[in-house]
TORPA-4810 file (N, C-alpha, C, O; in nm, 3 decimals):
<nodes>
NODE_1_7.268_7.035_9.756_7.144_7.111_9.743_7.065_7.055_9.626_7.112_7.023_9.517_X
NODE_2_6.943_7.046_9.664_6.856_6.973_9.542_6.774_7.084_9.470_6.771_7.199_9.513_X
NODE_3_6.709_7.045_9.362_6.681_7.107_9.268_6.547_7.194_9.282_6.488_7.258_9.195_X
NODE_4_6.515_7.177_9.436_6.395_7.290_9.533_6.439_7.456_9.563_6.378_7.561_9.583_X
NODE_5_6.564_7.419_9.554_6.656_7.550_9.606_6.631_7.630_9.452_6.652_7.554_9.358_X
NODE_6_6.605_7.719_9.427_6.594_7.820_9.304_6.649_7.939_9.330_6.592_8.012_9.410_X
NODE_7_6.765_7.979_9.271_6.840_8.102_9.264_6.732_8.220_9.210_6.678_8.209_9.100_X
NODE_8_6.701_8.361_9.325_6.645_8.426_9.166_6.810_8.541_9.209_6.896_8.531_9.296_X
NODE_9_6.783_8.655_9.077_6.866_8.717_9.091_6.802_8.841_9.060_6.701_8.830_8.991_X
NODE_10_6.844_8.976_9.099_6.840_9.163_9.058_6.908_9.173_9.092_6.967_9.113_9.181_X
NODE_11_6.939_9.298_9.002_7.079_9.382_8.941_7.096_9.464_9.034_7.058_9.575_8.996_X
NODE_12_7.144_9.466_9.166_7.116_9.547_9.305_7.264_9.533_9.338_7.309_9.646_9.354_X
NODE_13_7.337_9.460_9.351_7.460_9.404_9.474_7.500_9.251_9.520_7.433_9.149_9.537_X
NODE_14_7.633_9.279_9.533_7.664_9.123_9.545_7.573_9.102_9.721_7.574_9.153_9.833_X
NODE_15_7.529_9.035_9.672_7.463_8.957_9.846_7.350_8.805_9.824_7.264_8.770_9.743_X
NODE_16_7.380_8.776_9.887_7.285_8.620_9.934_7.209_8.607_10.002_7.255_8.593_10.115_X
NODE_17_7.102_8.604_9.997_7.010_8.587_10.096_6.905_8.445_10.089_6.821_8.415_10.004_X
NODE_18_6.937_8.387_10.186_6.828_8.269_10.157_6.683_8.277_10.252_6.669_8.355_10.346_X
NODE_19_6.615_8.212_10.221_6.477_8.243_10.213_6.395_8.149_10.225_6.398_8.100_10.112_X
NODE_20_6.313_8.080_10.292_6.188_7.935_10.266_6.099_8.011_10.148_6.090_8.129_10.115_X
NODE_21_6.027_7.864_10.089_5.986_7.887_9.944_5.877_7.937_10.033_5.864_7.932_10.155_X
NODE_22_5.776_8.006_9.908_5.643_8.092_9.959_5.586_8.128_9.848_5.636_8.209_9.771_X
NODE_23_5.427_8.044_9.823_5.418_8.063_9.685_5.341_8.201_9.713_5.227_8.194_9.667_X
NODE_24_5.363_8.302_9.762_5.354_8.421_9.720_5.429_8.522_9.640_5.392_8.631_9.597_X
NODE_25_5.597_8.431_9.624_5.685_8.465_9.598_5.681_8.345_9.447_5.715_8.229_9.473_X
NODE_26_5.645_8.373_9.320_5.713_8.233_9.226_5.854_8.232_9.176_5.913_8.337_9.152_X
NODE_27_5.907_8.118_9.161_6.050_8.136_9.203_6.085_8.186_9.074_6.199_8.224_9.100_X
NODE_28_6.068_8.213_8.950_6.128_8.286_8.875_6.112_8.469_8.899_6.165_8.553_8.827_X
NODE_29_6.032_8.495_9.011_5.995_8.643_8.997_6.109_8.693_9.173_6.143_8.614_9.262_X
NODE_30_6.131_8.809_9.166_6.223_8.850_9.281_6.129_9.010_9.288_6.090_9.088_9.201_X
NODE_31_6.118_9.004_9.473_6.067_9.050_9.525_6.170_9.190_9.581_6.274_9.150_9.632_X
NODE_32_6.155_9.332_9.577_6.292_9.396_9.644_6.222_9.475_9.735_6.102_9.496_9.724_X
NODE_33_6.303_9.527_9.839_6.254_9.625_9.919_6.222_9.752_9.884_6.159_9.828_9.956_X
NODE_34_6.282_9.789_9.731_6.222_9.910_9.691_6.075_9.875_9.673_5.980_9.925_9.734_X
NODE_35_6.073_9.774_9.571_5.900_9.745_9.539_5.856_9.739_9.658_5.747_9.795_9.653_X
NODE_36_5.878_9.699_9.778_5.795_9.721_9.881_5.712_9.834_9.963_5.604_9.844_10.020_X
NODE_37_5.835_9.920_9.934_5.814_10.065_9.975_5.792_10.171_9.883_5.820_10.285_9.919_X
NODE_38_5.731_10.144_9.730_5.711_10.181_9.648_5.590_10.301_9.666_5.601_10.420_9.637_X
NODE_39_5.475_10.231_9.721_5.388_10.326_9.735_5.353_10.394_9.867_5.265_10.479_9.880_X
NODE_40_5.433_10.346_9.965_5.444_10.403_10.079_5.597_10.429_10.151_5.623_10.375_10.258_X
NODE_41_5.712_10.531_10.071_5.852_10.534_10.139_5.851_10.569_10.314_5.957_10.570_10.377_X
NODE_42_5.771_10.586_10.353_5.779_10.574_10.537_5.713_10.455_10.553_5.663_10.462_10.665_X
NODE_43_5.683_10.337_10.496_5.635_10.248_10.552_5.768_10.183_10.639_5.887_10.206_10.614_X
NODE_44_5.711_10.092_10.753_5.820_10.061_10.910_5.796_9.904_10.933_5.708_9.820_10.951_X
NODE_45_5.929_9.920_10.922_5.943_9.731_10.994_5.961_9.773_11.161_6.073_9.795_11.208_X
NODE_46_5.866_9.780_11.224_5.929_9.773_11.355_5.953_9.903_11.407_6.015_9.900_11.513_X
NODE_47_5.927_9.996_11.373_5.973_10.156_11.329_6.099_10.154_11.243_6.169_10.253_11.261_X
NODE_48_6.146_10.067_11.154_6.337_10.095_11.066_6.204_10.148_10.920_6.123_10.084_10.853_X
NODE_49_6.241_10.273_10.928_6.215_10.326_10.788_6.259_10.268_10.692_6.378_10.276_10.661_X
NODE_50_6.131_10.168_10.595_6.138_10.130_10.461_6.247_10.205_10.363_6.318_10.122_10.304_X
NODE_51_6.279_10.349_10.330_6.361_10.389_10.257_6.495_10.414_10.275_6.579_10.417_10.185_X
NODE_52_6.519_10.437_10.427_6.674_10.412_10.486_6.764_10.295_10.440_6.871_10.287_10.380_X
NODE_53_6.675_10.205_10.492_6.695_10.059_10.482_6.752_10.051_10.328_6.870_10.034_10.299_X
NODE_54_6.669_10.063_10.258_6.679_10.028_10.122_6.792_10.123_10.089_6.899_10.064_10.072_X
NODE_55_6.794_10.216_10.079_6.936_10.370_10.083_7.027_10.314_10.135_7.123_10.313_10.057_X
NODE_56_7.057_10.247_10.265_7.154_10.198_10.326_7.193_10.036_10.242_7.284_9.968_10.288_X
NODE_57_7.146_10.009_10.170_7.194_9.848_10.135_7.261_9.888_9.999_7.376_9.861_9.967_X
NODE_58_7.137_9.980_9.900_7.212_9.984_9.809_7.343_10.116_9.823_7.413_10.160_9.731_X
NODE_59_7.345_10.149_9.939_7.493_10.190_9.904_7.602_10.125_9.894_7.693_10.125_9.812_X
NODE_60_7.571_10.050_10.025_7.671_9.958_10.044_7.708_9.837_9.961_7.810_9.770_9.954_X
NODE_61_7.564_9.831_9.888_7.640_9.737_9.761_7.682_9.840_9.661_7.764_9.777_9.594_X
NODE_62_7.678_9.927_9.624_7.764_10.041_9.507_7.883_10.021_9.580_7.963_9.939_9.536_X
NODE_63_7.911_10.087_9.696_8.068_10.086_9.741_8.150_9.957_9.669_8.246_9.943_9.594_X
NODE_64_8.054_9.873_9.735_8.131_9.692_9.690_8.204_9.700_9.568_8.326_9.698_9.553_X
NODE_65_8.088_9.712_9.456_8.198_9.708_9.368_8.280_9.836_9.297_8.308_9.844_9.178_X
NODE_66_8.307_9.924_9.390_8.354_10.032_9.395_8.561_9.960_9.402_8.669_9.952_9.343_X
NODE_67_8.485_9.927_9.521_8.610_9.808_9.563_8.659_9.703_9.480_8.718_9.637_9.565_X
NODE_68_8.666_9.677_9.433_8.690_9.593_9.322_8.529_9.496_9.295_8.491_9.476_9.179_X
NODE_69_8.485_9.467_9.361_8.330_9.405_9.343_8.337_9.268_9.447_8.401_9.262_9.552_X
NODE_70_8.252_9.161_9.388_8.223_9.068_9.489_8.221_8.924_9.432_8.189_8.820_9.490_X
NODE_71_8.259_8.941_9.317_8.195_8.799_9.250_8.205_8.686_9.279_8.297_8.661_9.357_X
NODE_72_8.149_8.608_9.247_8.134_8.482_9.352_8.109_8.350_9.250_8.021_8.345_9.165_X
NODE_73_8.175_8.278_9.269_8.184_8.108_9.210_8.205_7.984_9.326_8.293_7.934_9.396_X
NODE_74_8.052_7.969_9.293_8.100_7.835_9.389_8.057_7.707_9.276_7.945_7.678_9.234_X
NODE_75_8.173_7.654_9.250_8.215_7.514_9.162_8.214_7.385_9.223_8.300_7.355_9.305_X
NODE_76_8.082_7.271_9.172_8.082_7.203_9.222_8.079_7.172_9.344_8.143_7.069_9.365_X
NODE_77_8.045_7.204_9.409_8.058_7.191_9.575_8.026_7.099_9.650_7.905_7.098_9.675_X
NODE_78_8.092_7.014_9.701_8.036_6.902_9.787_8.055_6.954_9.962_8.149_7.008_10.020_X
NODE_79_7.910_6.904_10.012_7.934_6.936_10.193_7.867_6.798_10.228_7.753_6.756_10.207_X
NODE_80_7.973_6.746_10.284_7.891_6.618_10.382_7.906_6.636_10.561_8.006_6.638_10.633_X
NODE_81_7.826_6.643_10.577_7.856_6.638_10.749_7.929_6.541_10.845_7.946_6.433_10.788_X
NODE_82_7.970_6.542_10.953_8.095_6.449_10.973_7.965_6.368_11.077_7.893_6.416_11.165_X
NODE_83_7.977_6.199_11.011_7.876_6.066_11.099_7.784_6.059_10.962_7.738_5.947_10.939_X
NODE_84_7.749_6.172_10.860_7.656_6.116_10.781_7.731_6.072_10.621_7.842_6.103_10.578_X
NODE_85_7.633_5.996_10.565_7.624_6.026_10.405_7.571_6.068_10.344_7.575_6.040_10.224_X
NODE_86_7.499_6.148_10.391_7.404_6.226_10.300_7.513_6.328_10.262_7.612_6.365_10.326_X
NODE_87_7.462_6.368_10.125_7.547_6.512_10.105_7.471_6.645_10.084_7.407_6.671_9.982_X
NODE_88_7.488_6.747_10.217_7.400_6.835_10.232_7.423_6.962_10.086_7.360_7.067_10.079_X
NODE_89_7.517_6.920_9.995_7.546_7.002_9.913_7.587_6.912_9.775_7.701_6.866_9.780_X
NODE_90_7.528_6.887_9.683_7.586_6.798_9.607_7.619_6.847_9.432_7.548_6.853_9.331_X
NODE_91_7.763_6.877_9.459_7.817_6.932_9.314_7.703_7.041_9.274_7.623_7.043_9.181_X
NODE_92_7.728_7.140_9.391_7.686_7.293_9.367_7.715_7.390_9.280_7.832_7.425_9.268_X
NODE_93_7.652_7.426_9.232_7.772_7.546_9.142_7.635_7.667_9.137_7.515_7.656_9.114_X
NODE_94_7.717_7.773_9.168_7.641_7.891_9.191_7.733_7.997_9.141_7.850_7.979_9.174_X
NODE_95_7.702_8.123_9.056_7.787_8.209_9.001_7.724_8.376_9.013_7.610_8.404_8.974_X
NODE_96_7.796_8.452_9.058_7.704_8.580_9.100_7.836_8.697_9.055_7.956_8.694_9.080_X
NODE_97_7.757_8.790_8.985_7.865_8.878_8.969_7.864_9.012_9.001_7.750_9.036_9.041_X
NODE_98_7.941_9.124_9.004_7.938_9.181_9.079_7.839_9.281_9.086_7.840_9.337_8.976_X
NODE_99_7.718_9.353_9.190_7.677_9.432_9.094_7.535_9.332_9.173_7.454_9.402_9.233_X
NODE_100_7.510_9.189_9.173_7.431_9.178_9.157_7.351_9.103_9.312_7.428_9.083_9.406_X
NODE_101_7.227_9.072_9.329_7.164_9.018_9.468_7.141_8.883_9.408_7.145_8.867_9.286_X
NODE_102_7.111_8.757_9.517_7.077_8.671_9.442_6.983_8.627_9.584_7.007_8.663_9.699_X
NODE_103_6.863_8.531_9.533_6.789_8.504_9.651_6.810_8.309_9.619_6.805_8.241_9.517_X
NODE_104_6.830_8.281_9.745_6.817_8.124_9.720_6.697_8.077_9.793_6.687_8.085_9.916_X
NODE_105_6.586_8.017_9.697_6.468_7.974_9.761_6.455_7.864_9.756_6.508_7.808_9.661_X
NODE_106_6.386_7.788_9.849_6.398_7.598_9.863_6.295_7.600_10.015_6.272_7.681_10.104_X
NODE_107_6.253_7.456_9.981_6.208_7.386_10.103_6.328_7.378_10.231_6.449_7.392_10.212_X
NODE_108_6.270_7.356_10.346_6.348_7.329_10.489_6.425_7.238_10.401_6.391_7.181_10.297_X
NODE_109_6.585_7.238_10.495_6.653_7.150_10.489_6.709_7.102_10.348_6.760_6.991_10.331_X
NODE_110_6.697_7.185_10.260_6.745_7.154_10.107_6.871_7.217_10.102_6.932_7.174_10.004_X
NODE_111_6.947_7.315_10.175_7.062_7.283_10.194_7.128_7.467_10.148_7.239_7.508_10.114_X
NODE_112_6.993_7.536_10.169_6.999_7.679_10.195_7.136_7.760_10.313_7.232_7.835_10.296_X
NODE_113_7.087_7.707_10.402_7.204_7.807_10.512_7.326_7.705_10.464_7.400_7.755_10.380_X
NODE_114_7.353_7.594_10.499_7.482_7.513_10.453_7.519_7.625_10.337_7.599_7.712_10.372_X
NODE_115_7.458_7.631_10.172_7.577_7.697_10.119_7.619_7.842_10.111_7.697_7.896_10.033_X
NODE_116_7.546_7.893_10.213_7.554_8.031_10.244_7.699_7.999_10.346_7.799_8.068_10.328_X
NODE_117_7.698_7.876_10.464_7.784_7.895_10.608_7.921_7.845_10.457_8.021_7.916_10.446_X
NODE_118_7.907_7.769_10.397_8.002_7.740_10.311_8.114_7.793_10.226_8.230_7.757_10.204_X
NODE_119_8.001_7.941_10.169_8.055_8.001_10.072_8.126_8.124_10.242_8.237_8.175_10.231_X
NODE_120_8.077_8.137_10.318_8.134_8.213_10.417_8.286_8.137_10.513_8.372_8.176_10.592_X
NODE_121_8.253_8.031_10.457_8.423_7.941_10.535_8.358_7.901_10.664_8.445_7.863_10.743_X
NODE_122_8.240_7.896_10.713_8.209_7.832_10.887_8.188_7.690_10.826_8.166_7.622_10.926_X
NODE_123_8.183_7.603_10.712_8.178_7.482_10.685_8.269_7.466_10.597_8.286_7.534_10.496_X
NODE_124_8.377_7.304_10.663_8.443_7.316_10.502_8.382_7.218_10.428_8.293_7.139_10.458_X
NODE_125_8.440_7.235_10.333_8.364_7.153_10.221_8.426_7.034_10.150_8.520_7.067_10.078_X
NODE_126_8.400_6.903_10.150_8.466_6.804_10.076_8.489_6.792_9.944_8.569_6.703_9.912_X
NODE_127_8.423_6.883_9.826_8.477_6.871_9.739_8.460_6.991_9.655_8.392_7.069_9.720_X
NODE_128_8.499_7.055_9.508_8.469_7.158_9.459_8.604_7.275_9.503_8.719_7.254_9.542_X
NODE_129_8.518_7.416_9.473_8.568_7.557_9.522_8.522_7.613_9.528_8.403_7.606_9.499_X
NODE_130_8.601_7.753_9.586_8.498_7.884_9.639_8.593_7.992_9.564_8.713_7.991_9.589_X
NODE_131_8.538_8.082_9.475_8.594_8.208_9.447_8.541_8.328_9.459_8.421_8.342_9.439_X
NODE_132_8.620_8.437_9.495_8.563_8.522_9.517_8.642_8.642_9.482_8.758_8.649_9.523_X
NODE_133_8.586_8.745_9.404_8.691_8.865_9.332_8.801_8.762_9.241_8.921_8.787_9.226_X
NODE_134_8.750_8.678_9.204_8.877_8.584_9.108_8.969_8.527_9.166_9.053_8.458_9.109_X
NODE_135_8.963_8.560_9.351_9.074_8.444_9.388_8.991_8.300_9.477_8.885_8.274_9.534_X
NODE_136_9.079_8.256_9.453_9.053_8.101_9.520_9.036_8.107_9.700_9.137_8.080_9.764_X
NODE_137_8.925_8.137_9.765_8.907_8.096_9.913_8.882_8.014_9.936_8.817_8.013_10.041_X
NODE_138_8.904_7.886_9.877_8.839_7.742_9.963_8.891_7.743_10.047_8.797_7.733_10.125_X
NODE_139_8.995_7.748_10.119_9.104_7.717_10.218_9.134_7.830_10.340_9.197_7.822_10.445_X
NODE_140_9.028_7.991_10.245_9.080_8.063_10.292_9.014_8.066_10.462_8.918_7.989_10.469_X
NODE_141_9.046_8.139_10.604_8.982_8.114_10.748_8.866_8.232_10.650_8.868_8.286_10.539_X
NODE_142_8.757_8.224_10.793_8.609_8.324_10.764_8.678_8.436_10.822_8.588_8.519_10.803_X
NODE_143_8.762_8.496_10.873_8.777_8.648_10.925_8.879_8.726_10.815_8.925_8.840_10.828_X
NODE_144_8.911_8.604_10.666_8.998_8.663_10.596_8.891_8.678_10.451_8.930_8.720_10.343_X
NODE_145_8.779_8.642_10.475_8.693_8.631_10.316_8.656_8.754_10.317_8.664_8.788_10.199_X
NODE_146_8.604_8.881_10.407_8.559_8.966_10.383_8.453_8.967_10.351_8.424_9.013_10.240_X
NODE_147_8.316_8.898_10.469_8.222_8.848_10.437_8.158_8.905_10.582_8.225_8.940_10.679_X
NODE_148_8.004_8.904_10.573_7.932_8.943_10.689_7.847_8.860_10.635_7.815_8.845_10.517_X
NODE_149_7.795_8.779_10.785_7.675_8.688_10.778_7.560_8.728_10.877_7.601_8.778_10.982_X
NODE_150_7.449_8.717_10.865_7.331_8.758_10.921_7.263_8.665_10.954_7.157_8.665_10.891_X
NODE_151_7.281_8.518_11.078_7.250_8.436_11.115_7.096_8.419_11.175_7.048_8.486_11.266_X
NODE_152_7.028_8.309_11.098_6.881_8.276_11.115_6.893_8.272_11.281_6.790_8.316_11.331_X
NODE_153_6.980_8.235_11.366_6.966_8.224_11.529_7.050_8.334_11.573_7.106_8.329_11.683_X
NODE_154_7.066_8.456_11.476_7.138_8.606_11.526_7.275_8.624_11.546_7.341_8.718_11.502_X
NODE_155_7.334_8.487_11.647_7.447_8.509_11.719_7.487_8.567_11.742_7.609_8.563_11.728_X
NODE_156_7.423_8.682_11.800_7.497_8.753_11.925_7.539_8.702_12.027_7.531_8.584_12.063_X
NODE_157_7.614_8.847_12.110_7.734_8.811_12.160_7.595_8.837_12.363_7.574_8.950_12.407_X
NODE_158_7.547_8.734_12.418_7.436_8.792_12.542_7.488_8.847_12.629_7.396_8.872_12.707_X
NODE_159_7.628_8.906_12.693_7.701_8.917_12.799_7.736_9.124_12.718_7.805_9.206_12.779_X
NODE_160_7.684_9.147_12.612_7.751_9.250_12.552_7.590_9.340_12.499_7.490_9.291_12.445_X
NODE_161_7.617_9.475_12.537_7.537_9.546_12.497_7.510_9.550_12.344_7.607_9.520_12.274_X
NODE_162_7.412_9.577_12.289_7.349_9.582_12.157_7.469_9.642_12.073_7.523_9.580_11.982_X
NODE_163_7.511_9.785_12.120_7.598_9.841_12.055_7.758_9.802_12.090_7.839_9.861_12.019_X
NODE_164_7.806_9.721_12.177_7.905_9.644_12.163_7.898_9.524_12.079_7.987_9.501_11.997_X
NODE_165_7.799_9.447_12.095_7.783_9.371_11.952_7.829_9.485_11.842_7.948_9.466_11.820_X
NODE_166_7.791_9.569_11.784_7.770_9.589_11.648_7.948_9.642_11.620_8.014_9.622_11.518_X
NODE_167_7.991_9.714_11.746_8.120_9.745_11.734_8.219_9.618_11.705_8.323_9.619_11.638_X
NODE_168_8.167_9.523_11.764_8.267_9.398_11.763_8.431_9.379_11.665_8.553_9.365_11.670_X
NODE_169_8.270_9.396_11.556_8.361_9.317_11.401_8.428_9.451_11.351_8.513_9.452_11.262_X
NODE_170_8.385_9.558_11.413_8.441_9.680_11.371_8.625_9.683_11.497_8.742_9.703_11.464_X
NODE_171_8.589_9.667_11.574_8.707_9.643_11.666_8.819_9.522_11.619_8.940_9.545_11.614_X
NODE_172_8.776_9.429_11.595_8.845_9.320_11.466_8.949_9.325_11.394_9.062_9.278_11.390_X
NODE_173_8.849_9.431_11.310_8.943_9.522_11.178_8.993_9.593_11.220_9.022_9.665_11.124_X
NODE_174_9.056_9.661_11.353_9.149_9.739_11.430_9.084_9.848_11.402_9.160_9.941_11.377_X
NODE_175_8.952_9.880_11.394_8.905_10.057_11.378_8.900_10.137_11.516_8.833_10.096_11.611_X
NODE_176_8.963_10.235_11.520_8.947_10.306_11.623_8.842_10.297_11.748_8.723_10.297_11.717_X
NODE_177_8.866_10.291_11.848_8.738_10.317_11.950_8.650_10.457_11.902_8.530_10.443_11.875_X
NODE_178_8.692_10.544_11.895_8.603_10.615_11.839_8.518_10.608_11.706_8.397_10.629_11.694_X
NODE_179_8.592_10.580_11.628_8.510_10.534_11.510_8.455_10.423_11.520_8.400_10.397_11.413_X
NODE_180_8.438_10.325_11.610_8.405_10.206_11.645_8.253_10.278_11.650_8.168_10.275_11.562_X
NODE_181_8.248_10.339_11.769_8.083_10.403_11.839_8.081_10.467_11.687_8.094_10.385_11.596_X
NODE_182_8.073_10.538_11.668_8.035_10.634_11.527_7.970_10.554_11.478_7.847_10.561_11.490_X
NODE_183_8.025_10.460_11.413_7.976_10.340_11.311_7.873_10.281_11.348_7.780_10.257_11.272_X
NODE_184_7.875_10.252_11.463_7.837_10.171_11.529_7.682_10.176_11.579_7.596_10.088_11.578_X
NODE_185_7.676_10.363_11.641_7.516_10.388_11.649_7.461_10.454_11.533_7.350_10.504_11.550_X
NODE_186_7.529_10.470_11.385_7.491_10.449_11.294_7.387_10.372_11.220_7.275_10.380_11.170_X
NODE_187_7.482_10.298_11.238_7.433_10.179_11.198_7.271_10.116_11.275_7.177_10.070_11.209_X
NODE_188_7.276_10.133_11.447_7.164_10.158_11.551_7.042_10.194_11.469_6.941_10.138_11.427_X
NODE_189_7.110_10.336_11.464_7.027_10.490_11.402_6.932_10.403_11.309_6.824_10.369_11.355_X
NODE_190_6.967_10.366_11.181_6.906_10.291_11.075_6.804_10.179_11.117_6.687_10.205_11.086_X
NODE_191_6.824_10.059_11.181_6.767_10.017_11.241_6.672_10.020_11.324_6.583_9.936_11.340_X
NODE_192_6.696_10.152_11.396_6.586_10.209_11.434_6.600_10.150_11.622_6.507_10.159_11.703_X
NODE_193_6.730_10.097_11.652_6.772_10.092_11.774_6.857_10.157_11.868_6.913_10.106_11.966_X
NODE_194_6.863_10.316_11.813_6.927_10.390_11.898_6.932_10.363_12.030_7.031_10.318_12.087_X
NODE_195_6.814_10.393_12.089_6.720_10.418_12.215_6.769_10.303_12.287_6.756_10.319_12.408_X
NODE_196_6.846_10.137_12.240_6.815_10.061_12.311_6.966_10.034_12.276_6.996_9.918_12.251_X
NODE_197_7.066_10.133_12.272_7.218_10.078_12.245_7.284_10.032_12.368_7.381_9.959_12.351_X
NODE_198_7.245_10.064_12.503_7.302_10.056_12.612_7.255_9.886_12.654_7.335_9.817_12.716_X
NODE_199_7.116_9.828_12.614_7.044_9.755_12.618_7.105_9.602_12.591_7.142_9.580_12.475_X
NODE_200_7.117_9.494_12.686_7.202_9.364_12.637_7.070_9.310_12.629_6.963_9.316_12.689_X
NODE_201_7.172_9.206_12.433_7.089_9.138_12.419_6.958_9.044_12.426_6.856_9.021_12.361_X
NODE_202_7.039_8.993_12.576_6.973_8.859_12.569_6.794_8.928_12.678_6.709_8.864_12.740_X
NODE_203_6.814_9.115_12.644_6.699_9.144_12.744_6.555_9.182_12.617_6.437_9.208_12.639_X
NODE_204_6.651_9.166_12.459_6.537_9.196_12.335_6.450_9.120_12.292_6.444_9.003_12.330_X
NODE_205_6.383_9.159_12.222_6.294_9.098_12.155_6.364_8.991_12.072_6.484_8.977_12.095_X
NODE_206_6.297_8.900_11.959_6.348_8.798_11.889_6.398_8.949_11.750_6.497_8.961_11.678_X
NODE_207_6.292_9.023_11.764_6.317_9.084_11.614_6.407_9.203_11.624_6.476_9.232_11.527_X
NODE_208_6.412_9.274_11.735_6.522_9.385_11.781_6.660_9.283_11.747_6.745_9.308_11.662_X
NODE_209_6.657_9.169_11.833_6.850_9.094_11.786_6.808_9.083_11.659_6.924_9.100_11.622_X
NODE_210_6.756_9.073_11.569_6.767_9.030_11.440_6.836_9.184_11.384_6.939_9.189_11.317_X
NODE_211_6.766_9.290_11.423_6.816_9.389_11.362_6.961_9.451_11.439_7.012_9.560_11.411_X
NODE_212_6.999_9.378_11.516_7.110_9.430_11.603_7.193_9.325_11.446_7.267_9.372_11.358_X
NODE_213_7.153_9.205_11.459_7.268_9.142_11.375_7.262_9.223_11.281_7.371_9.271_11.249_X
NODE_214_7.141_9.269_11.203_7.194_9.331_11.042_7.279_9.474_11.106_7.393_9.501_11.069_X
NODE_215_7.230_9.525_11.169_7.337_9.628_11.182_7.486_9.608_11.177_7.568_9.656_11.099_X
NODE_216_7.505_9.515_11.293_7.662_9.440_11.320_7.742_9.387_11.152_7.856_9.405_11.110_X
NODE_217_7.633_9.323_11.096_7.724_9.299_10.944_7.718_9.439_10.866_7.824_9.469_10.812_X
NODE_218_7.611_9.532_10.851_7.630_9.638_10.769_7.702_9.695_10.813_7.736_9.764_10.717_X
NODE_219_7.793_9.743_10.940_7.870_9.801_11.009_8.034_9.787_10.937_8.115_9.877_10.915_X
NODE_220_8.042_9.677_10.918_8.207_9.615_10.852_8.227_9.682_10.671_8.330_9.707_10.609_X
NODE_221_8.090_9.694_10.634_8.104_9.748_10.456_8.148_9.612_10.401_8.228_9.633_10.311_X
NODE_222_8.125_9.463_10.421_8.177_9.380_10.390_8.175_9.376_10.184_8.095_9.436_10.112_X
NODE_223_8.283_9.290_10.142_8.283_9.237_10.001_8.128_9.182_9.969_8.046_9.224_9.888_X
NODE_224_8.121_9.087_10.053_8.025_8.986_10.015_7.899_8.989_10.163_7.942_8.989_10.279_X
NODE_225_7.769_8.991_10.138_7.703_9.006_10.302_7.576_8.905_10.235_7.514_8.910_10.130_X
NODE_226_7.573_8.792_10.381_7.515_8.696_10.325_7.426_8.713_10.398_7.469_8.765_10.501_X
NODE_227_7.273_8.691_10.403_7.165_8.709_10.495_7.062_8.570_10.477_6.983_8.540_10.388_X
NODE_228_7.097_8.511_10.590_6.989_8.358_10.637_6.857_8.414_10.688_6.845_8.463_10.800_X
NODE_229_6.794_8.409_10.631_6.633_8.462_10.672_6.659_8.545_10.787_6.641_8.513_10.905_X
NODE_230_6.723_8.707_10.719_6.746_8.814_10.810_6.595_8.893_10.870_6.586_8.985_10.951_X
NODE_231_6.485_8.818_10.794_6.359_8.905_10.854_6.215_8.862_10.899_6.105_8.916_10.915_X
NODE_232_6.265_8.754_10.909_6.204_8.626_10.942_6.106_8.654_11.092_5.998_8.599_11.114_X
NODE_233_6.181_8.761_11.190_6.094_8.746_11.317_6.091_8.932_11.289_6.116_8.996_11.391_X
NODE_234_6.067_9.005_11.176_6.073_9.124_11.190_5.880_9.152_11.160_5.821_9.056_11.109_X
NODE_235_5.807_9.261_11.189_5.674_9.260_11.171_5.656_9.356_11.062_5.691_9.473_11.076_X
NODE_236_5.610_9.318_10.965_5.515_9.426_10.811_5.413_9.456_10.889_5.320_9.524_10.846_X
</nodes>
């Protein structure tokens, strides 16, 4: 990652979110969804109530480090892709502690989602480490980091209703079928996709799956929840 990528950080919750630069945004200043909904708390992405949203994240980052927290070290980090030499990550080091949000801003292709898929275990990495709560995951698989990712292309599951997606990762973790749904159109509820839980994917909008994915990761209460331009196709 080159020196385009700019960490900002607030004192909100462990989470990652990366972001394309926008000089509406200057990279020493961080933008939050409270300030957004500051002077209007019913303002709607889509109809998902501005203050839910925001109620629902920072709980779930209080819980976090309720839990022991989230902290995060990534040391040195090398990612090269397999046929190239380029190194899409070069002697990274990123440090986040618990407690807190961090935004990574950069031009296309500076190497934003790489150390998000990285620090989540979907890439391994040629050189460096990954810590997290003080232990060592470089090595560790992605269904053992205790991590939820919120993918710029959604990845959902198209063969599975909205609300079977969101149950998925909840079914995973062996949670009850019943508490599976509970959670599950909860989570809907917030989003503001009740109405369309019966509804498969591949029949939504670009910005409904976007909010099916954030539901599906807020659903798990993960350690660490990483978000790749989670709002990217959503409408202000």
């Amino acid at each position: 990652m080159n020196n385009d990528s700019t960490p900002i950080r607030q004192e909100t919750g462990t989470a990652v979110d990366a972001a394309p630069a926008s000089p509406a945004i200057p990279a020493a200043v961080s933008s939050t969804a409270e300030d957004a909904f500051k002077n209007d708390p019913t303002a709607t992405l889509e109809g998902v109530r501005g203050k839910d949203v925001t109620k629902a994240a920072k709980a779930l980052l209080k819980d976090t480090v309720k839990r022991g927290g989230g902290s995060i070290q990534m040391q040195n980090v090398v990612k090269i892709y397999p046929g190239s030499t380029v190194r899409a990550l070069d002697d990274f080091s990123l440090g986040i502690k618990p407690g807190e949000m961090v935004v990574l801003l950069g031009g296309s292709g500076c190497g934003k989602s790489t150390a998000l898929r990285s620090l989540a275990g979907l890439e391994d990495i040629q050189g460096g480490r990954i810590m997290v709560g003080g232990q060592d995951v470089t090595g560790v698989p992605v269904n053992k980091r205790e991590m939820a990712m919120v993918f710029q292309a959604y990845s959902l599951f198209p063969h599975m209703t909205a609300l079977e997606n969101v149950e998925f990762g909840l079914e995973v973790r062996g949670t009850g079928k019943a508490e599976c749904r509970k959670i599950a159109m909860e989570q809907l509820e917030l989003v503001g996709l009740a109405d369309q839980a019966k509804k498969y994917t591949q029949q939504m909008s670009g910005g409904q799956q976007q909010r099916v994915a954030l539901a599906r990761a807020l659903a798990v209460k993960p350690r660490v929840l990483l978000l790749d331009e989670p709002l990217s196709t959503l409408a202000c």
